[in-house]
C-alpha positions in Angstrom: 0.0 0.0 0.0 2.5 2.1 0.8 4.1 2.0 -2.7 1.4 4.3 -4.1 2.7 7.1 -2.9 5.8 6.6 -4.6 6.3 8.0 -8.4 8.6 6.6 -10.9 11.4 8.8 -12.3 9.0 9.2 -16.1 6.0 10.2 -13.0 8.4 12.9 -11.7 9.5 14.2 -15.2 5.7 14.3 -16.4 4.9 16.1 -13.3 7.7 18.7 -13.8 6.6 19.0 -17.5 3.0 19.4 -16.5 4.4 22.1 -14.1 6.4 23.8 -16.7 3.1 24.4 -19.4 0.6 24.9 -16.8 3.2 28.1 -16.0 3.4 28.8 -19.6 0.2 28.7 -20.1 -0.8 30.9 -17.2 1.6 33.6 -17.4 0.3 33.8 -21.5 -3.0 34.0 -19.7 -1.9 37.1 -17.9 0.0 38.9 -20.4 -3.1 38.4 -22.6 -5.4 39.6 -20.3 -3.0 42.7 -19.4 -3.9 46.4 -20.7 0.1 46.3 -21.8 1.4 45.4 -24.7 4.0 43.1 -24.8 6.5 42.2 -27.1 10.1 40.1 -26.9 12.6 40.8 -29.3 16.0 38.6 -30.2 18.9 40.7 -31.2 20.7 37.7 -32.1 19.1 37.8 -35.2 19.3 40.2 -38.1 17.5 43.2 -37.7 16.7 42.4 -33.9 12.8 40.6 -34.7 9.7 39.9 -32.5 9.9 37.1 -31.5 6.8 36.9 -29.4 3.6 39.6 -28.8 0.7 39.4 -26.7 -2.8 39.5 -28.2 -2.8 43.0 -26.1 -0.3 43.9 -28.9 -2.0 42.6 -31.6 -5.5 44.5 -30.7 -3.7 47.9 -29.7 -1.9 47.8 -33.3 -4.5 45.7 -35.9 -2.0 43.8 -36.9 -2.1 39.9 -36.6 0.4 37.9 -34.7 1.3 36.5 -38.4 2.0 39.9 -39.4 3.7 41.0 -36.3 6.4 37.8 -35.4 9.4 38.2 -37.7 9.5 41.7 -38.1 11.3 45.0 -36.4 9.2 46.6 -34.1 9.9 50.3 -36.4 7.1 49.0 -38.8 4.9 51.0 -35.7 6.6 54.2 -37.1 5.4 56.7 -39.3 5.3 60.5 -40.4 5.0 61.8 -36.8 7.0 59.8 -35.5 10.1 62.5 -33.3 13.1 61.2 -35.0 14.9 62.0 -31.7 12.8 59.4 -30.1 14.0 56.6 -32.4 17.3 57.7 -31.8 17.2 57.6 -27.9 15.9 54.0 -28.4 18.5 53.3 -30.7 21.1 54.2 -28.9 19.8 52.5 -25.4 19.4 49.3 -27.3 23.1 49.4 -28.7 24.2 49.8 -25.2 21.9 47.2 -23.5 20.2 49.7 -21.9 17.0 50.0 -20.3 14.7 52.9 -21.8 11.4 54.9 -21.1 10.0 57.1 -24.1 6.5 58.3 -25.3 6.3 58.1 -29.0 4.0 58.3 -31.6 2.9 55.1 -33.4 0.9 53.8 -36.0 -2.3 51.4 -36.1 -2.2 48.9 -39.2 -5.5 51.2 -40.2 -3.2 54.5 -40.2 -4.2 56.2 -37.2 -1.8 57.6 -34.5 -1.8 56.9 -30.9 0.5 57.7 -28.2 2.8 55.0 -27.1 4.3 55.3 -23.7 7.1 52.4 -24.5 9.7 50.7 -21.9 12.4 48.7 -23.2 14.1 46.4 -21.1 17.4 44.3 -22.0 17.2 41.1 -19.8 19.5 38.0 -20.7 18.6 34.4 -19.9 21.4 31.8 -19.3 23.6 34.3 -21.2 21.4 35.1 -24.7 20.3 38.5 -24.5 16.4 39.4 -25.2 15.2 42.7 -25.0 11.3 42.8 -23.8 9.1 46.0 -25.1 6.0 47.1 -22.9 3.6 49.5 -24.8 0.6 51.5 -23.0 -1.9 53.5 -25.4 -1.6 56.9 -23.5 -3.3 58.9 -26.6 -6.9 59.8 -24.5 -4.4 60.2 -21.3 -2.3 62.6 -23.3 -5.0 64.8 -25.1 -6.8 65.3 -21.6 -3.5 66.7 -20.5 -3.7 69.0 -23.7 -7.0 69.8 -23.3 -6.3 70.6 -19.2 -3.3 72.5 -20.4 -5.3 74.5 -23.5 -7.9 75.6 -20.8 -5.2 76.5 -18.3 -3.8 78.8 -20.4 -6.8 80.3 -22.1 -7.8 81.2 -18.0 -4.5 82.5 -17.5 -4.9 84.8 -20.2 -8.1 85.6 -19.5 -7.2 86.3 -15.4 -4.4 88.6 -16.7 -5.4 91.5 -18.8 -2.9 93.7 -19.6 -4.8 97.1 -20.6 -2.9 100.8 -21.4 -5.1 103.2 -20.0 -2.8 105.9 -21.2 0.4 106.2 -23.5 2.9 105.2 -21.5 0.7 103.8 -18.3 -0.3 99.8 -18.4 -2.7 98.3 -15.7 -2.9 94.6 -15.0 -6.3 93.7 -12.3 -5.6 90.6 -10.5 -8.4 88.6 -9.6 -8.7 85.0 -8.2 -5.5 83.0 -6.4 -2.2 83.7 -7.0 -0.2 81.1 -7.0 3.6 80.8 -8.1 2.9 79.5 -12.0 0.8 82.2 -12.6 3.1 84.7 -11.4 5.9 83.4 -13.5 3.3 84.2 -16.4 2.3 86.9 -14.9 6.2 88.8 -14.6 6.6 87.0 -18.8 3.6 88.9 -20.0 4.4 92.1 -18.2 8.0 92.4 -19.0 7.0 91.5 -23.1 4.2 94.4 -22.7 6.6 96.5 -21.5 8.9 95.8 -24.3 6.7 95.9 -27.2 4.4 99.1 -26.2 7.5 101.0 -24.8 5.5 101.3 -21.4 7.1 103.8 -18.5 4.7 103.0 -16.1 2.8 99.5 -14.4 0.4 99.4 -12.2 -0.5 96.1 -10.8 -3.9 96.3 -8.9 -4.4 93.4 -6.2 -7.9 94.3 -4.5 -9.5 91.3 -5.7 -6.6 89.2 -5.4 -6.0 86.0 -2.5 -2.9 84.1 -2.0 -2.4 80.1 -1.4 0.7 80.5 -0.2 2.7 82.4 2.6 3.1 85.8 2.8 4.4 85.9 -1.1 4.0 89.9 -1.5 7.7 89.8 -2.1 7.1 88.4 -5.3 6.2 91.9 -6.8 9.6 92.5 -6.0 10.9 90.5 -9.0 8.7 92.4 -11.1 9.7 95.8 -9.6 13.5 94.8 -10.0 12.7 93.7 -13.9 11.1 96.6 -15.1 13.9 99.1 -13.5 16.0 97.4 -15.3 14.2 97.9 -18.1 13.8 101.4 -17.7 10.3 101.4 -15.9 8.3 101.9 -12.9 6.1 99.4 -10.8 3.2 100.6 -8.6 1.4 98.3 -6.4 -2.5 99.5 -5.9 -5.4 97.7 -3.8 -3.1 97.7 -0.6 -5.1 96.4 2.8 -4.5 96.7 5.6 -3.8 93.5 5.6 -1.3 93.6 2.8 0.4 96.5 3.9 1.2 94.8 7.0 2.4 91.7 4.7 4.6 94.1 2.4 6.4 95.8 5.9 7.0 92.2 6.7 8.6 91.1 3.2 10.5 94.2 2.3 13.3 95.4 3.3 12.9 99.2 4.8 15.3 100.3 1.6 13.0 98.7 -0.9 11.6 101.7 -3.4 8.3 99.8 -4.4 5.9 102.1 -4.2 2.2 101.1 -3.2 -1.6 103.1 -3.2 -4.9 102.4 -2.1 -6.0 102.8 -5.8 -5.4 102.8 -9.2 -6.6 106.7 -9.3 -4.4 107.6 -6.8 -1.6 105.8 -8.8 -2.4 107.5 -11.7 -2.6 111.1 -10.1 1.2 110.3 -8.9 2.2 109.0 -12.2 0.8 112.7 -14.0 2.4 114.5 -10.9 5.5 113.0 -12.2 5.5 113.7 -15.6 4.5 117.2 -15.1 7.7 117.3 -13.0 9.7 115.4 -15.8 8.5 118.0 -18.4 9.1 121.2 -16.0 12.8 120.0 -15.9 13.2 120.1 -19.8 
C-alpha cells in the first residue's frame, strides 16, 4: 500500500513538464489579459525581430500575430514619428540599456496613438532578449492637452494687460495667486513692456488672495525687472492687511511704491511727468 505514494522517475518528469506548461500557459494567460502590450525581441538575429507579442499587442496595433512575429518593431513608425525618439531608443538598445519614451505610433488602419514604450534588455542563461512594454496613453495625453489648452486660455483671461494711457499699463488681478501664474504673470508684463514701450505699471491686487505664505515679495521681482528695463512698478489695492504683509517682506530700503487705488496711482504718475517736463 504504501508504494502508491511513490512516483517513478518518467511520473516525476511528467509532473515537472506538466508544471512547466501549466506556468506557460498561465503567465500567457496574464500577459493576454494585461492592458500592456507586450512584445520580446532577439537581437541575435538580423534586424533584432519579434519574437513573441501578446494578443494585447495585436489588438492595440490591428496587426495579426502573423504579421507582427518576424519583423522589427519600427514598422509601428510613421510621419510623426520624433526622429529623436527613435534615436534615444537606438542608442539604449546598442548599449543594453533599459529605456522609457512616449512616441508616436501607427495602427495597421493609419491612425496615431501615443505609445508610452519601456524597453528592457534582460539575458537568460547568457542570450540577451530585449522585452518591449507599450501602454496607449493617446486619451491620457489629449486630456492633459486639453487641461493645459484651458489652463492657459484662463491664464490669459485672469491677466489682462490694458494701457489706459500712452505710457501707463494696468494689469487687475483677480482669483489665487499662485507661483505658476506669477511666472506668467512677470513673462507677459516684461514682453508688454517691451513691445508698447511702457514707462509706467500698475498692478492692482484688490480682488486678489494668495495660497501660499506671505508671497507679496514676489512683486519684487517684477519691480527689479522693469527698473532694469527702464520702468516703474506701482502696487494699488493695498489692505491693511497687505500692507502689513509688504512691511514684513521688504526690506525698509525697498523703493516699491504702493496706493490704495489705481486713481491715486495715476494722479502720482501725472504728478511725475509734469515734474519730468518742467525740468526740460
Amino acid at each position: 500500500m504504501l508504494g502508491l505514494f511513490y512516483e517513478t522517475k518518467d511520473e516525476v518528469d511528467c509532473l515537472k513538464e506538466l508544471n512547466h506548461e501549466v506556468q506557460v500557459t498561465l503567465l500567457e494567460a496574464m500577459l493576454d489579459g494585461s492592458k500592456v502590450g507586450t512584445i520580446v525581441t532577439d537581437p541575435s538575429q538580423p534586424d533584432n525581430p519579434i519574437i513573441y507579442t501578446n494578443q494585447t499587442f495585436v489588438d492595440m496595433t490591428g496587426y495579426s500575430q502573423e504579421e507582427i512575429i518576424g519583423r522589427n518593431c519600427r514598422f509601428l513608425q510613421g510621419a510623426g514619428t520624433a526622429k529623436e525618439d527613435v534615436e534615444k531608443m537606438r542608442t539604449a538598445i546598442a548599449a543594453e540599456e533599459k529605456v522609457i519614451v512616449t512616441i508616436q505610433n501607427y495602427r495597421k488602419d493609419g491612425s496615431p496613438f501615443w505609445n508610452r514604450l519601456v524597453i528592457d534588455p534582460v539575458r537568460i542563461e547568457g542570450k540577451l532578449y530585449f522585452i518591449g512594454t507599450q501602454t496607449d496613453i493617446t486619451l491620457e495625453r489629449s486630456q492633459q492637452q486639453a487641461i493645459m489648452a484651458n489652463e492657459d486660455e484662463i491664464e490669459k483671461l485672469m491677466l489682462p494687460i490694458l494701457s489706459v494711457q500712452e505710457n501707463v499699463a494696468t494689469v487687475a488681478l483677480v482669483g489665487t495667486m499662485y507661483h505658476h501664474r506669477f511666472e506668467t504673470l512677470k513673462v507677459k508684463i516684461c514682453e508688454y513692456v517691451q513691445l508698447h514701450r511702457i514707462e509706467y505699471v500698475i498692478i492692482d491686487i484688490t480682488g486678489l488672495s494668495w495660497n501660499e505664505n506671505s508671497p507679496l515679495y514676489w512683486f519684487k521681482q517684477i519691480y527689479d525687472a522693469l527698473r532694469i528695463m527702464g520702468s516703474k512698478l506701482y502696487v494699488t489695492g493695498i489692505t491693511v492687511s497687505a500692507a502689513q504683509q509688504f512691511s514684513n517682506d521688504l526690506d525698509r530700503d525697498d523703493r516699491l511704491v504702493t496706493f490704495s487705488t489705481i486713481e491715486r496711482a495715476l494722479n502720482f504718475i501725472a504728478q511725475e511727468e509734469k515734474s519730468k517736463q518742467n525740468m526740460r
